[in-house]
N, C-alpha and C positions, 0 to 999 in steps of 0.2 A: 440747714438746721443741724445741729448739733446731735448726733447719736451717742457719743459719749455720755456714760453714768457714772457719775461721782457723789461720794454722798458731800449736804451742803456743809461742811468743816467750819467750825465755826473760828476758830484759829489753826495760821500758820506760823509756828515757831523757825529764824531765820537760823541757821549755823553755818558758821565762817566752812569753807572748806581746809584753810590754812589752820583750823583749831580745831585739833584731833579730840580733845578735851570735850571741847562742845558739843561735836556730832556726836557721842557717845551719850552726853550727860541730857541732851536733847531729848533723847527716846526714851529718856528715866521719868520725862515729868508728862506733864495737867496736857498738852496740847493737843486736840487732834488730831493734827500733822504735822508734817515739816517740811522745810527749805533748806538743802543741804545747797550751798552756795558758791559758785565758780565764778562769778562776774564781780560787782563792783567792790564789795566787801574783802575781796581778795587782789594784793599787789598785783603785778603785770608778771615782777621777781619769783613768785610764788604760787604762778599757775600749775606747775606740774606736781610739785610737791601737795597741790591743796589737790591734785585728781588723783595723786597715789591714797592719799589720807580717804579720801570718800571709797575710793574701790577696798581698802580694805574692811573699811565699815560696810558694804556691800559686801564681801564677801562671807562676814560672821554672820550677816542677816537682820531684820530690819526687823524692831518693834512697833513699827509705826506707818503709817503710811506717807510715803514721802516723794517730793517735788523737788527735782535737779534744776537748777537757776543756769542756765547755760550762756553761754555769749550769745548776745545777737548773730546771726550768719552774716553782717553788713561789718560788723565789727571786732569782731573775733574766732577764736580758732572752737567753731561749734563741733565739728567732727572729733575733736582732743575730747573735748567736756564731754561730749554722748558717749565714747570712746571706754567709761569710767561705767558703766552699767555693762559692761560683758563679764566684769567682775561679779554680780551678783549671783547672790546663792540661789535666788530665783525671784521673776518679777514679780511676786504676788502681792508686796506692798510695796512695790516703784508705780507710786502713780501715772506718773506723766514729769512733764518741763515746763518750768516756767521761764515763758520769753519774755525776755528785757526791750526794751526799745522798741515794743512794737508800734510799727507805723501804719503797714498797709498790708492789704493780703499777698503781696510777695513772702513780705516776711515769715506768714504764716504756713504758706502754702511750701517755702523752702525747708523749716521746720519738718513740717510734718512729711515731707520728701526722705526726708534724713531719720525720720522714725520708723517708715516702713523700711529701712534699708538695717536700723540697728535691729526689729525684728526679724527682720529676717534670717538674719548671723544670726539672731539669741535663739530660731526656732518658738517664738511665741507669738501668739493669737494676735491676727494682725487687728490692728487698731487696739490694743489694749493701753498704748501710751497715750496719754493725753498731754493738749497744748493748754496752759492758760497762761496767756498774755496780760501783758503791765504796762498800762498806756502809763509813757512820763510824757508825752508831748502833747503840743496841740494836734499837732498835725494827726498823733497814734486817735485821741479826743475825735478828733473828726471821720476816724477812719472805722470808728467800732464798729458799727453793725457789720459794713463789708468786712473787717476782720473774723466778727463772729458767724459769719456763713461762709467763709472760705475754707473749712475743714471740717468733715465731721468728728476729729480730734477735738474740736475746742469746745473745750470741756464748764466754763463760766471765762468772768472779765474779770481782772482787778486793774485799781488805781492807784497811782505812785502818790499819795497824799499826803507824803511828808514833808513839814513845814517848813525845809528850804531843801527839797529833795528835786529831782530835773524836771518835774511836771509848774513844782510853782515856781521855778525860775525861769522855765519856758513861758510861762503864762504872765509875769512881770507882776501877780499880785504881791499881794499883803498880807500872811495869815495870822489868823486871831482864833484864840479859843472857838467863838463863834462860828469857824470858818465860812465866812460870807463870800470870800473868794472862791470857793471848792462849791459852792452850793450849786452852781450850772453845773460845770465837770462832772459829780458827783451823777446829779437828776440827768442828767443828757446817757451816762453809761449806764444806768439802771434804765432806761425807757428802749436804748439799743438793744441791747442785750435781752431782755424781754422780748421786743420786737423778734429778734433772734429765733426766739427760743428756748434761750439759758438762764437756769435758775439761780444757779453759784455765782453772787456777786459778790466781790471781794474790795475793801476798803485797806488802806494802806498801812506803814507803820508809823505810829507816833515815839519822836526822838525823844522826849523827855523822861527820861528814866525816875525823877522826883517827884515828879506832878502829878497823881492819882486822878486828880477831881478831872484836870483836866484831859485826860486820857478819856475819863467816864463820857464827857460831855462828846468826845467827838466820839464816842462810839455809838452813844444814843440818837447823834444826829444822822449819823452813817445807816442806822437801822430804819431810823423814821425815813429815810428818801429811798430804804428800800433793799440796803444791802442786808446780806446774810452771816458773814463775818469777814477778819479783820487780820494781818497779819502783823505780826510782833517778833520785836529783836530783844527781848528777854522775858524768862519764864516769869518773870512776876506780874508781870503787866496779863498774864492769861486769864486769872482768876475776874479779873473787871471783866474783859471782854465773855466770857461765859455768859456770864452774869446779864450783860444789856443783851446778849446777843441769845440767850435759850428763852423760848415761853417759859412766861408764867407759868404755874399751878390751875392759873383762873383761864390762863387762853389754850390749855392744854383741855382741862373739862370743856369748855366753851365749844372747840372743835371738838371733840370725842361724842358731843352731845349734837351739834349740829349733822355732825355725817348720820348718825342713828337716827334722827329726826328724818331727814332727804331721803333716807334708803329705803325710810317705813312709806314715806309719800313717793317715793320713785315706783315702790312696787304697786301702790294702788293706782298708777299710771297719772301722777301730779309729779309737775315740773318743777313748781316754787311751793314750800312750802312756810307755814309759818314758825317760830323757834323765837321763845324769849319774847316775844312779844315783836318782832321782825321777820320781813317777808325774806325768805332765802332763797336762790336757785344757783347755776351752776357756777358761777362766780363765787358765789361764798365758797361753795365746796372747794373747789380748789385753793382758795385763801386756807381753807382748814387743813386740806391735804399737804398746804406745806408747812405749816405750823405744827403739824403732830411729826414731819420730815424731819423739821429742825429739835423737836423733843427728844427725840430718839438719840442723842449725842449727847443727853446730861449724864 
């Protein structure tokens, strides 16, 4: 199980590493956090020059809390990418890395091999880097849970969900607004990852930069199966995901009322109590504890 603490980010904003412009203009806006990005977004031509461009934006220092996109270690030069954080002015907001292609707890476990070694150059608290993995396959699909207890780096799941991005071409569907395709995928990584232990589930990017509505719809469906937020390849598309992705006003009193309720019945030594006109115990609590979790980011 996962000992790693992250708070649940409700978006991650992606920037190119080869777009010096971007990383910079990244940490000026709405996101949470970020994805400063070494792997697919960037040429094969253009990998050194996109890890000069991040270490010196590591070096001025980070507004933001942010996740390095690294190579797979099966695919690429992972050591170069990690390589680009001994430039930092210090790791207070280098979250961790997000792995690409993850398949199986090798992968993970290589990873996070490679992160006690970067701590240890940088002289920082070991285990402070965290891993979250981005299943694009089936094979990564089948392999979540054991991914998600192979390190106690791994920090949540996310899912490559974009609509012809390597998970649905791996997978041979069809995607629709609806996404009827992604709706196993989707329920199977939120029940693992739970299973787990991990609360940060992470929903993927949608490519269409014009389509509002439907940007809204897959983020509302992403929510209802359970996820927590959603990463995004431009700032505009933030303001939606906030929006499906933070409580209400009404589920924010709801839980604030519910735990006040349990705490008043906990002390008089009652398990369940009653709230609203429904029977509560430690299940709800915790449904509350993490809806007031995810408030605290508005």
């Amino acid at each position: 199980m996962s000992t790693t603490s992250i708070p649940l980010h409700r978006t991650l904003l992606f920037a190119p590493g080869s777009r010096p412009e971007l990383l910079a203009k990244a940490q000026t806006g709405e996101a949470d956090a970020l994805i400063f990005d070494l792997e697919d977004s960037v040429p094969v031509n253009a990998k050194d020059e996109a890890r000069r461009n991040i270490a010196s934006v590591l070096a001025a220092g980070l507004a933001k809390p942010m996740f390095l996109r690294i190579s797979n270690p099966r695919a690429g030069d992972a050591v170069s990418d990690l390589a680009v954080l001994g430039q930092a002015r210090d790791l207070s907001n280098v979250a961790g890395v997000i792995l690409p292609k993850a398949d199986s707890e090798n992968d993970v476990r290589a990873v996070a091999a490679l992160l006690t070694s970067v701590e240890e150059k940088l002289g920082a608290t070991a285990g402070h880097l965290a891993i979250l993995p981005l299943i694009e396959t089936c094979l990564g699909l089948r392999n979540t849970f054991e991914m998600a207890r192979a390190s106690t780096r791994v920090c949540g799941m996310s899912l490559a969900s974009a609509e012809e991005g390597d998970f649905m071409v791996d997978l041979g569907g069809r995607w629709t607004p609806e996404s009827r395709a992604l709706a196993y995928a989707r329920s199977k990584m939120v029940v693992d990852a739970r299973a787990a232990g991990l609360q940060w589930i992470v929903d993927g990017v949608f490519m269409n930069l014009r389509d509002t509505d439907a940007l809204r719809t897959e983020c509302e469906i992403a929510r209802e199966l359970g996820f927590v937020g959603k990463m995004a390849i431009h700032p505009t598309q933030v303001a939606v995901m906030h929006q499906v992705f933070s409580p209400s006003e009404e589920e924010v009193d709801y839980a604030t009322g519910l735990l006040a309720a349990f705490e008043e019945g906990e002390a008089r030594g009652v398990g369940a109590v009653k709230y609203r006109g429904m029977m509560v115990d430690y299940a709800n609590v915790r449904l509350a504890q993490r809806t007031l979790s995810l408030a605290k980011r508005r």
